[in-house]
VEXBA-211479 format. One record per atom (N, C-alpha, C): residue in one letter; x, y, z. Coordinates in steps of 0.2 Angstrom, whole numbers, padded with zeros to 4 digits, always signed. Example, Ala and Ser with C-alpha at 12.3 -4.5 7.8 and 13.67 -1.06 7.14 Angstrom:
// residues 2
A+0066-0028+0039/A+0062-0022+0039/A+0066-0016+0039/S+0064-0011+0035/S+0068-0005+0036/S+0064+0000+0039/
END
This chain:
// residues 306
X+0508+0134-1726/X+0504+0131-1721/X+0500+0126-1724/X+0502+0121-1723/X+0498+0114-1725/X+0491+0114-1719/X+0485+0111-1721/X+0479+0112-1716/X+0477+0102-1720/X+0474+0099-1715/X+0472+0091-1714/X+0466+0093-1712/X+0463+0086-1714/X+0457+0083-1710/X+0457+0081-1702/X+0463+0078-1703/X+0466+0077-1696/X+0473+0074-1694/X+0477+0077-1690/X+0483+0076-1687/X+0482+0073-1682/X+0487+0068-1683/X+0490+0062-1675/X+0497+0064-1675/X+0497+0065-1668/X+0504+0067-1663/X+0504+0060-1662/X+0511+0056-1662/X+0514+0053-1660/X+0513+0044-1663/X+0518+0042-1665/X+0520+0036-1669/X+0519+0028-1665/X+0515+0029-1659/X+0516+0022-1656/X+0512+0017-1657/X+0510+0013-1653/X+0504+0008-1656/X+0498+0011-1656/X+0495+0017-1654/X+0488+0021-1655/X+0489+0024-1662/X+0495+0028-1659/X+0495+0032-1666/X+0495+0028-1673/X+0499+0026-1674/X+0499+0022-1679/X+0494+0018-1683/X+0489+0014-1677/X+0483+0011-1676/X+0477+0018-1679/X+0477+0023-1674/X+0473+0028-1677/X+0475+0028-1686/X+0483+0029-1688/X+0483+0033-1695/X+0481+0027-1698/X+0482+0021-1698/X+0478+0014-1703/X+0471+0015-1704/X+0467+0018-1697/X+0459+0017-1699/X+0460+0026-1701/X+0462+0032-1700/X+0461+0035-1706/X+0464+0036-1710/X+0467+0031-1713/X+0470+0032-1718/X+0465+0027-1722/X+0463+0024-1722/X+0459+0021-1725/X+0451+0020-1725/X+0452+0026-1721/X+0444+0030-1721/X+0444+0036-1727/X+0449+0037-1729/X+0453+0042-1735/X+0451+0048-1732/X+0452+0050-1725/X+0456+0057-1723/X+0461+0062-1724/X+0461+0065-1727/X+0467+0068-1727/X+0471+0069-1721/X+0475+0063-1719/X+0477+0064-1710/X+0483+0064-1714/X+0489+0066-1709/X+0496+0065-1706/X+0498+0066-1700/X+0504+0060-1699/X+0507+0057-1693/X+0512+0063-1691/X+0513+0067-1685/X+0518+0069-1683/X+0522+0064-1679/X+0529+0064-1679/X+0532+0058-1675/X+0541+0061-1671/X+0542+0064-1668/X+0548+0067-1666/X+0555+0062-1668/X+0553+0056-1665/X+0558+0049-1664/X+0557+0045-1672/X+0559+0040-1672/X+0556+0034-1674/X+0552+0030-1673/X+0544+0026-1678/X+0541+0025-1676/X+0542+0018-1671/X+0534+0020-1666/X+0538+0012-1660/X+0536+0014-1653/X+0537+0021-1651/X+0535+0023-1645/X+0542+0018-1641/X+0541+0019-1634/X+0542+0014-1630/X+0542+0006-1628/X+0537+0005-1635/X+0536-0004-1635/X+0543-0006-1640/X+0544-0002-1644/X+0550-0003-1649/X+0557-0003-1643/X+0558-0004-1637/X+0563-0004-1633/X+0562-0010-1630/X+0555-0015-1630/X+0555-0021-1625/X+0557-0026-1628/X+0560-0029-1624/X+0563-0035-1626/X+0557-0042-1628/X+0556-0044-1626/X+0546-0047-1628/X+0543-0047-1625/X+0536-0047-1630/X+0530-0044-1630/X+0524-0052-1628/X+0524-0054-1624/X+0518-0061-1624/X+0513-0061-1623/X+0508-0054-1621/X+0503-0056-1621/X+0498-0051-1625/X+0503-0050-1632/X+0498-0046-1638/X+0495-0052-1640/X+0490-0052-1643/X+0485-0058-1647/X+0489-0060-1654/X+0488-0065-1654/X+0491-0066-1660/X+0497-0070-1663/X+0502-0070-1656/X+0510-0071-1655/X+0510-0076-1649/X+0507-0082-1648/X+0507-0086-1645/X+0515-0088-1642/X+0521-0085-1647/X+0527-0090-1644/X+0530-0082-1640/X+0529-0075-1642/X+0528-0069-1642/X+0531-0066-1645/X+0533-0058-1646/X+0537-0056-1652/X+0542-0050-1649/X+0544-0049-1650/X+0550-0043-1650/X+0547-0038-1649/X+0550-0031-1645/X+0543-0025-1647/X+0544-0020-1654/X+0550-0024-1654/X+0553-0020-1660/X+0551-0021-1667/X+0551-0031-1666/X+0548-0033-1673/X+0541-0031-1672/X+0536-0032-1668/X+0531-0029-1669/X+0529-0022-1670/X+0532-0016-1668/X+0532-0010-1671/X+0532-0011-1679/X+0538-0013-1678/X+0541-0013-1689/X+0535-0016-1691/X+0531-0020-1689/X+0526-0023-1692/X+0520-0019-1693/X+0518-0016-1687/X+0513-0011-1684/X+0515-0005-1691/X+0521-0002-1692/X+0523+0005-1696/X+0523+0001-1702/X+0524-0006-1707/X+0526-0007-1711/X+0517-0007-1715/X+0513-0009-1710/X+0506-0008-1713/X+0502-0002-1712/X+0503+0000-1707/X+0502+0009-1709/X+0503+0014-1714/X+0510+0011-1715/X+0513+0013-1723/X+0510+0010-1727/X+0509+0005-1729/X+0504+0001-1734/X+0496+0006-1735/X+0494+0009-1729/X+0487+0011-1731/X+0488+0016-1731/X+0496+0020-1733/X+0494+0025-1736/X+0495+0032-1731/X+0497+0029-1726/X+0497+0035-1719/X+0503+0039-1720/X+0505+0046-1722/X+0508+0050-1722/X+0511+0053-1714/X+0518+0050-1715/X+0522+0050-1708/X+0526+0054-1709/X+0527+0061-1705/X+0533+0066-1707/X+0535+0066-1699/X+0542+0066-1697/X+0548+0067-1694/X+0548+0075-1692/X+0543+0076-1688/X+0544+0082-1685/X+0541+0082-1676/X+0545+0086-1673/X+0543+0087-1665/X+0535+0092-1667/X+0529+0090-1662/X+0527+0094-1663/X+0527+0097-1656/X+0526+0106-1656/X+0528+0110-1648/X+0520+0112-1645/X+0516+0113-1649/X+0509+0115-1646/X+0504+0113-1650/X+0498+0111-1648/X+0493+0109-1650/X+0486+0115-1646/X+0482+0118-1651/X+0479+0122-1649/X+0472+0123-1652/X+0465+0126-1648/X+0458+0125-1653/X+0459+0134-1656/X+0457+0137-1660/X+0455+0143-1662/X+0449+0143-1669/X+0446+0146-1668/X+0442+0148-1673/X+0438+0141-1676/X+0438+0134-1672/X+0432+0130-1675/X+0439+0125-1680/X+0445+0126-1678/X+0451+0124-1680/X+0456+0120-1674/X+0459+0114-1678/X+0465+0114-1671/X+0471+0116-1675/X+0477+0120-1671/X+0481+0122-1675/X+0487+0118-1670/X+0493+0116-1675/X+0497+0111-1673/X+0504+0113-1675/X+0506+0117-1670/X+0513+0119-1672/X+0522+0114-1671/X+0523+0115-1676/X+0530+0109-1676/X+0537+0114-1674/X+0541+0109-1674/X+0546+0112-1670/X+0551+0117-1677/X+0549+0115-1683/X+0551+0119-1688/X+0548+0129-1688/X+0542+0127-1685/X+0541+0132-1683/X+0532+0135-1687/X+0531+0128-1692/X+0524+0130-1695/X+0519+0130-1691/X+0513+0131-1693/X+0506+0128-1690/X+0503+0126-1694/X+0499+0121-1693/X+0495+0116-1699/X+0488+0116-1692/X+0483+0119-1699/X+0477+0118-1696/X+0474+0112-1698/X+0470+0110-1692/X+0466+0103-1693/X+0461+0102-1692/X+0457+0097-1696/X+0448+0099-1693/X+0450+0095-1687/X+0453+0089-1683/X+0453+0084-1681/X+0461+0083-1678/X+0463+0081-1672/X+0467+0080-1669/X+0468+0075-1664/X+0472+0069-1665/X+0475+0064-1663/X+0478+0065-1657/X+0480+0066-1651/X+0487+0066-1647/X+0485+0059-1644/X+0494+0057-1647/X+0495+0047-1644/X+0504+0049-1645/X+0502+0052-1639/X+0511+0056-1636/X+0513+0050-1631/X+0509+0047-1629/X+0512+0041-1623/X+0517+0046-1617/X+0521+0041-1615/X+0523+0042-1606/X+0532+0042-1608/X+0533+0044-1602/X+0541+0044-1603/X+0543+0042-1595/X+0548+0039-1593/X+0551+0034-1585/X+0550+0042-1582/X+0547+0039-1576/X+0550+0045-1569/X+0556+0044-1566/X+0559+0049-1566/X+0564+0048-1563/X+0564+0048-1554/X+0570+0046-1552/X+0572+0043-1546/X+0571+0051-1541/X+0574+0055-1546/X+0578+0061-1541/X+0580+0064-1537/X+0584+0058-1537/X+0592+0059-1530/X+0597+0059-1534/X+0601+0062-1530/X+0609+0066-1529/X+0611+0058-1532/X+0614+0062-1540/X+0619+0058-1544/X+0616+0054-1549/X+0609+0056-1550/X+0605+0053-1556/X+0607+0056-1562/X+0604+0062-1560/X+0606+0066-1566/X+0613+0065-1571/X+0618+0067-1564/X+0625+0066-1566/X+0627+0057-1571/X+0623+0054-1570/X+0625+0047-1570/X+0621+0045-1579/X+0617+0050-1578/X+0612+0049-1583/X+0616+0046-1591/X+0615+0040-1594/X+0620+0038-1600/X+0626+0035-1599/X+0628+0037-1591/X+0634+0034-1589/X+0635+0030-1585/X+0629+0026-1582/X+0627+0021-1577/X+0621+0020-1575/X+0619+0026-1577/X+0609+0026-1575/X+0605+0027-1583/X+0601+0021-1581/X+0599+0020-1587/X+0590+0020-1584/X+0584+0017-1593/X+0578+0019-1593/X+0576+0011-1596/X+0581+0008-1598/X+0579+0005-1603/X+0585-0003-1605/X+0584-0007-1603/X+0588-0010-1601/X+0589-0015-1608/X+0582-0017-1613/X+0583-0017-1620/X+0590-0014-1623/X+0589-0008-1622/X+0596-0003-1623/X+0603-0004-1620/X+0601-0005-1616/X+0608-0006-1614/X+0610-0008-1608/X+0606-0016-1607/X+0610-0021-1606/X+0615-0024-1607/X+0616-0025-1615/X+0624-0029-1616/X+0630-0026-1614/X+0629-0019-1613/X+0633-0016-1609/X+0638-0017-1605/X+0631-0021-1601/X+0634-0024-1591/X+0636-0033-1594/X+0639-0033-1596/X+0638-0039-1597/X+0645-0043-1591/X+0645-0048-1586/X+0649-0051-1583/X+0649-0044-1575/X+0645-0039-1577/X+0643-0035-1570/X+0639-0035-1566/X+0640-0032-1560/X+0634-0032-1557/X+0630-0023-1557/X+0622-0025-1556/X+0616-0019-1559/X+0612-0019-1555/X+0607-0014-1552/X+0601-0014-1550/X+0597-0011-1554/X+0590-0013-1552/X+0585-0012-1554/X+0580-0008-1550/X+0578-0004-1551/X+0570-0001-1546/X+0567+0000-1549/X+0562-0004-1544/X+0556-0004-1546/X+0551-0011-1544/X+0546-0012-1543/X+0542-0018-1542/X+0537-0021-1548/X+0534-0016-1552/X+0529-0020-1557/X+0532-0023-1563/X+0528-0024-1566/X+0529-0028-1572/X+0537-0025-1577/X+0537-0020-1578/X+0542-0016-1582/X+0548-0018-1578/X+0549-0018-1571/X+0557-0016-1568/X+0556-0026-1568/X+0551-0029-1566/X+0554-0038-1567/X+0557-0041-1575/X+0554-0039-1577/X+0555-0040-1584/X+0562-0038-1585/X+0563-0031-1586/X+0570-0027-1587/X+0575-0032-1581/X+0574-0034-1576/X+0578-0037-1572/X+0578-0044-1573/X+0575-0048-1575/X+0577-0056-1579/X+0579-0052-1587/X+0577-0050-1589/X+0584-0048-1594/X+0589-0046-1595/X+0590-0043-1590/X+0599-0040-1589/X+0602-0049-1586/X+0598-0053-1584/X+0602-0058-1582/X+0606-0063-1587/X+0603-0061-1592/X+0607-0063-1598/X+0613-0061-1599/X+0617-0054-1595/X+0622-0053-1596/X+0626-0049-1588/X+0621-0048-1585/X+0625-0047-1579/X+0625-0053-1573/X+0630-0052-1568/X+0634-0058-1566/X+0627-0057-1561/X+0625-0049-1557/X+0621-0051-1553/X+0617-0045-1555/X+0609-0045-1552/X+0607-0041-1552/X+0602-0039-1547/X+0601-0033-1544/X+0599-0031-1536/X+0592-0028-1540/X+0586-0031-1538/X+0579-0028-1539/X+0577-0025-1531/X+0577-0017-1532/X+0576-0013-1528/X+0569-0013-1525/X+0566-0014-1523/X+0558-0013-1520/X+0557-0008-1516/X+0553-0003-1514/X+0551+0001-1509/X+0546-0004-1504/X+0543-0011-1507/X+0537-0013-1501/X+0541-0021-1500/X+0538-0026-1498/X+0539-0031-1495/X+0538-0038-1500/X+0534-0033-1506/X+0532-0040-1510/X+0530-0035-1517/X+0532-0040-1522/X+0531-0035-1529/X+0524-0033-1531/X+0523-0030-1536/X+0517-0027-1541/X+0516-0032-1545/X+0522-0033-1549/X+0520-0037-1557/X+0516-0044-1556/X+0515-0047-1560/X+0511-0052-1562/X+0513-0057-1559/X+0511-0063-1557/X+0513-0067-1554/X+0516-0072-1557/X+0517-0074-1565/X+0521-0077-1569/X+0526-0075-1568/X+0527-0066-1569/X+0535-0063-1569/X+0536-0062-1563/X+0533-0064-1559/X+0536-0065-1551/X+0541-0071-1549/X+0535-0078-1553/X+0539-0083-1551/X+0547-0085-1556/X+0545-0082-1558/X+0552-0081-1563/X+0559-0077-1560/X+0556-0072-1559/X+0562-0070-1555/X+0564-0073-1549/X+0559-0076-1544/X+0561-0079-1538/X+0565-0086-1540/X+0564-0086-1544/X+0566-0095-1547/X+0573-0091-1551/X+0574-0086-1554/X+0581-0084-1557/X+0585-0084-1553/X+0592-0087-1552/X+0598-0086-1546/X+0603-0080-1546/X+0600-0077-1552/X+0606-0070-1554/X+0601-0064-1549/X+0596-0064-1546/X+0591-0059-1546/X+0591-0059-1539/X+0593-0056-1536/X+0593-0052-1526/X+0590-0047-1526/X+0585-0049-1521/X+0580-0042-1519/X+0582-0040-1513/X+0579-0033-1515/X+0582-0028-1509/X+0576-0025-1508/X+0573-0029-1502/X+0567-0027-1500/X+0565-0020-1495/X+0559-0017-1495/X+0556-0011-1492/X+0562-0008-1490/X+0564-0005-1498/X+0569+0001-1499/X+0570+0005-1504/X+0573+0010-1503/X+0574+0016-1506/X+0579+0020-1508/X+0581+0021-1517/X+0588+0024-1519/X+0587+0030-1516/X+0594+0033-1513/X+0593+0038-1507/X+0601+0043-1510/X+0604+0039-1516/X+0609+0044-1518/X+0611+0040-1525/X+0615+0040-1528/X+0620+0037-1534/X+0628+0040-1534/X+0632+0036-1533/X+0637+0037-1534/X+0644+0035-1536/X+0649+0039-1538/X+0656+0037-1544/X+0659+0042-1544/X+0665+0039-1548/X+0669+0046-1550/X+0670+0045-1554/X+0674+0043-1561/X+0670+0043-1565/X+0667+0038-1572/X+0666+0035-1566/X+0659+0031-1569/X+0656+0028-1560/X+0650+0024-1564/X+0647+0025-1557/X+0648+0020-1553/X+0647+0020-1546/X+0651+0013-1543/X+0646+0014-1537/X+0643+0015-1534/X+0637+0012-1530/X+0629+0016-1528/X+0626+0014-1525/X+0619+0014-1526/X+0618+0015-1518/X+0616+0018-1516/X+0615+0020-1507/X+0607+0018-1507/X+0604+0014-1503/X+0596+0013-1500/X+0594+0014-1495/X+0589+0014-1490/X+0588+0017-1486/X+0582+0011-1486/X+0582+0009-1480/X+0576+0003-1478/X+0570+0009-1475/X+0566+0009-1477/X+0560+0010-1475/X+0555+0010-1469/X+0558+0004-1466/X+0554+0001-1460/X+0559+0004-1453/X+0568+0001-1455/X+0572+0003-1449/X+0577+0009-1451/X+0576+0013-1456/X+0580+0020-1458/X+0588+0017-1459/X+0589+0013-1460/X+0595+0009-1460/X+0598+0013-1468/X+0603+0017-1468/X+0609+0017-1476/X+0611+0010-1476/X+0611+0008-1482/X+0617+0003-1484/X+0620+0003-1493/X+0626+0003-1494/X+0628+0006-1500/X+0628-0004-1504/X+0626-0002-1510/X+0628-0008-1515/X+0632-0006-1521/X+0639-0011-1521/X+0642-0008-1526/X+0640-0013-1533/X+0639-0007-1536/X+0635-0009-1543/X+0637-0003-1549/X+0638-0009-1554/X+0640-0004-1561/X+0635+0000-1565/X+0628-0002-1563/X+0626+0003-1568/X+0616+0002-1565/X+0611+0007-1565/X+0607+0006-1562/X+0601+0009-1564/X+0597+0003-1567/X+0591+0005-1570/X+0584+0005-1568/X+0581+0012-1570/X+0575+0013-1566/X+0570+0012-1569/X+0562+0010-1566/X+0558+0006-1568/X+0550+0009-1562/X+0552+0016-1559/X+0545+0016-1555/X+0541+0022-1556/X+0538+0018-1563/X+0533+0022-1565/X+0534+0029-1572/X+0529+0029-1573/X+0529+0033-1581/X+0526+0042-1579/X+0529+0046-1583/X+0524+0053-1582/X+0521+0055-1591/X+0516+0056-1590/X+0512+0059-1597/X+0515+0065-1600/X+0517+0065-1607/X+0517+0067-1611/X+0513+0072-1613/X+0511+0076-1609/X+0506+0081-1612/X+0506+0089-1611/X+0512+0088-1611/X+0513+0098-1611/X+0513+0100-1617/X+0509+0096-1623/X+0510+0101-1630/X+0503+0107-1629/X+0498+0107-1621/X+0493+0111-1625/X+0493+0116-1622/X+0490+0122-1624/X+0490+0130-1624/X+0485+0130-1618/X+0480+0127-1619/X+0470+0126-1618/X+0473+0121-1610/X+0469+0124-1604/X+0469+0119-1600/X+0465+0113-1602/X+0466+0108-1603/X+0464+0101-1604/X+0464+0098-1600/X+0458+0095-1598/X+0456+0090-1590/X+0462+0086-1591/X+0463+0084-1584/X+0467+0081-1581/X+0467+0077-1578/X+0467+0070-1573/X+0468+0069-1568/X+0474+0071-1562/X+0473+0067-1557/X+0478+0072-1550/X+0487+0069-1554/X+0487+0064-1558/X+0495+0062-1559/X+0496+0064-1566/X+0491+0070-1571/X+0493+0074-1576/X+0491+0069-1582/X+0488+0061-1582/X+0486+0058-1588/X+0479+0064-1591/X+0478+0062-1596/X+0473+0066-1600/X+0465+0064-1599/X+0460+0065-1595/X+0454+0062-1597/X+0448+0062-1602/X+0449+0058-1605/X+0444+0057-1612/X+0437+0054-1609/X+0431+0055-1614/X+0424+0052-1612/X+0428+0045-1617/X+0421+0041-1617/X+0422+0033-1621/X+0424+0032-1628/X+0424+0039-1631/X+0427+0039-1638/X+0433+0043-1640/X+0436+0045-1634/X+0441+0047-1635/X+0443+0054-1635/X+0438+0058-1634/X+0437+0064-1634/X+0437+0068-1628/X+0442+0071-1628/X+0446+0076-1623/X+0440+0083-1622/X+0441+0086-1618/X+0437+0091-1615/X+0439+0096-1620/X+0442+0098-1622/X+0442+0100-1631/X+0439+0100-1636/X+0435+0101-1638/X+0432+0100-1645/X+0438+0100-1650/X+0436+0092-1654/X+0439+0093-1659/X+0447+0088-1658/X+0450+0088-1651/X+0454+0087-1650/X+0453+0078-1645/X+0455+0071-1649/X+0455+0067-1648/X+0462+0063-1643/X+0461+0058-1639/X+0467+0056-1635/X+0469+0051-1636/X+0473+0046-1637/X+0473+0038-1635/X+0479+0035-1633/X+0481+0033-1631/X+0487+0027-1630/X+0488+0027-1623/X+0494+0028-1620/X+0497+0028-1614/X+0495+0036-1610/X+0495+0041-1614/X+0493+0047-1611/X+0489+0049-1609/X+0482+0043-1610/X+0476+0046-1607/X+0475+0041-1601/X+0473+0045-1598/X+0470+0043-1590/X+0467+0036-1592/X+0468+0031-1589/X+0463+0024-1588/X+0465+0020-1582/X+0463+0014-1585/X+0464+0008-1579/X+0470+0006-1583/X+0471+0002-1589/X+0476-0002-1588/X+0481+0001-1595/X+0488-0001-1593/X+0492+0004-1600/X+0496-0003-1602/X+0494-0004-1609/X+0498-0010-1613/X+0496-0009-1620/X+0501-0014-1623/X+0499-0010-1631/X+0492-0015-1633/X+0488-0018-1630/X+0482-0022-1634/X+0478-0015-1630/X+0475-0010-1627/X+0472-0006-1623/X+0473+0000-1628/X+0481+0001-1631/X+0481+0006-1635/X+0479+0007-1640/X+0480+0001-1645/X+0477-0001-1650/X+0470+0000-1652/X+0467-0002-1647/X+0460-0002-1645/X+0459+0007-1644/X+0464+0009-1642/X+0460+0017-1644/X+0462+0022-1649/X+0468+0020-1651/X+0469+0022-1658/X+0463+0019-1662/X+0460+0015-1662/X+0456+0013-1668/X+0449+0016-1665/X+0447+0018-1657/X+0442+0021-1658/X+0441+0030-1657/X+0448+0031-1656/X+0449+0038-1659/X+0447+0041-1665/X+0451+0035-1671/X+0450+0037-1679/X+0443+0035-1679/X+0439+0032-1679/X+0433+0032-1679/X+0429+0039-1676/X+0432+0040-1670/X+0429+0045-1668/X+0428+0051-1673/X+0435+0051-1674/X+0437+0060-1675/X+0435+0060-1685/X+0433+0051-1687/X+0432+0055-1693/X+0422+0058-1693/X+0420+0053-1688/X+0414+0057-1687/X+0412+0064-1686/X+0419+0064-1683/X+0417+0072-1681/X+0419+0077-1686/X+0425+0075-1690/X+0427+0080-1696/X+0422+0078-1701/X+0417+0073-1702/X+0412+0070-1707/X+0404+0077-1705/X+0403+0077-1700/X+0398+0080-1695/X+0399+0089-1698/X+0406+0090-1699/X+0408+0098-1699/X+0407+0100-1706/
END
């Protein structure tokens, strides 16, 4: 049983941000990481409004960047799921899927969000096989096909002017009458001629035999069914937190993000939060950055203080 200064749960741009600043505050820290590091930004096709990247950059080459300097100072990344995160005895103890516990004076969680699902009849079934999360991933797929997309903000327009790189058409699904995202990736879409919107409505089944061949909606305003036949269908409405690793009831807000005070510090003693899994105003990787780095500040204060 190995014991730290301090453990960070998860490899995205907090986490990794947190392990540079304690890693070169010479903490005894290490990274748990289940995946590869990158989080969910390592799946985006560009990134334009990180600082730095005027022309913009891949999310993937900015990950490999983000991990290749965290490596550099020194941050000790191990390749393990961790299942629970818990306080006992003036300790956080951090159990891995291997089945250890590693006690910490100090604990990181930058577990981020995972896509909500749709969950209607035929999602499930179709999941890999037509229903996708991530259109980076498997867009070349559809290429010369037709796709929809659901969703309205930034994530489902973006995923939808990218798939038009390879598919013939693409149907962005909307539940209201006018989109979420930015008004740059608005105009762009209206101005793409691959891109038909399916206005104030809603996916109300999925289905195929075997593979999948259309998409059922449900208009909102007049209860209207109307089926589209479409090869493959990507979801985009909305993220759920990552936070079923704790034992300890840990505040919450009403949709499950984590709520931290201003330094990062979760209703736990001891137990710090940052990136996309804590409760805030705005989720993007310049927001997460920003709290990975005042996390590790924080939590070295705190294992400094003990």
């Amino acid at each position: 049983m190995r014991g730290y200064d301090l453990t960070i749960v998860g490899a995205g741009p907090a986490g990794l941000t947190a392990g540079i600043y304690a890693a070169r505050a010479k903490l005894d820290v290490v990274l748990f990481e289940r995946m590869l590091p990158g989080g969910q930004v390592a799946t985006t096709d560009l990134v334009e409004n990180y600082p730095g990247f005027p022309e913009g950059i891949s999310g993937s080459d900015l990950m490999v960047r983000i991990a290749k300097q965290a490596e550099k100072s020194g941050l000790n990344v191990q390749s393990k799921s961790v299942e629970k995160v818990s306080r006992r005895d003036k300790l956080c103890l951090v159990k891995t899927d291997d089945g250890e516990v590693h006690p910490s004076k100090a604990v990181i969680v930058a577990t981020g969000t995972e896509p909500r699902s749709l969950g209607v009849p035929g999602e499930a079934e179709f999941k890999g096989r037509g229903v996708s999360y991530c259109a980076t991933c498997d867009g070349p797929l559809y290429r010369d096909k037709k796709v929809a997309v659901v969703g309205g903000g930034d994530s489902a327009v973006e995923e939808a002017l990218f798939l038009t790189r390879f598919a013939e058409k693409v149907y962005l699904i909307h539940r209201r009458d006018r989109l979420r995202a930015t008004r740059v990736l608005q105009n762009r879409a209206f101005e793409n001629k691959k891109v038909e919107f399916v206005w104030n409505s809603v996916v109300t089944e999925i289905r195929g035999e075997k593979a999948l061949e259309s998409v059922f909606t449900r208009d909102v305003k007049t209860g209207q069914i109307s089926e589209l036949e479409v090869d493959g269908v990507f979801v985009y409405i909305g993220t759920l937190p990552n936070s079923n690793i704790f034992e300890e009831d840990i505040q919450r807000d009403e949709r499950g993000f984590i709520i931290t005070d201003q330094n990062m510090a979760s209703s736990i003693e001891g137990i710090f939060v940052a990136g996309d899994v804590r409760s805030k105003l705005l989720y993007q990787i310049a927001t997460a950055v920003g709290d990975g780095a005042t996390a590790a500040f924080a939590a070295e204060k705190f294992v400094e203080e003990r």
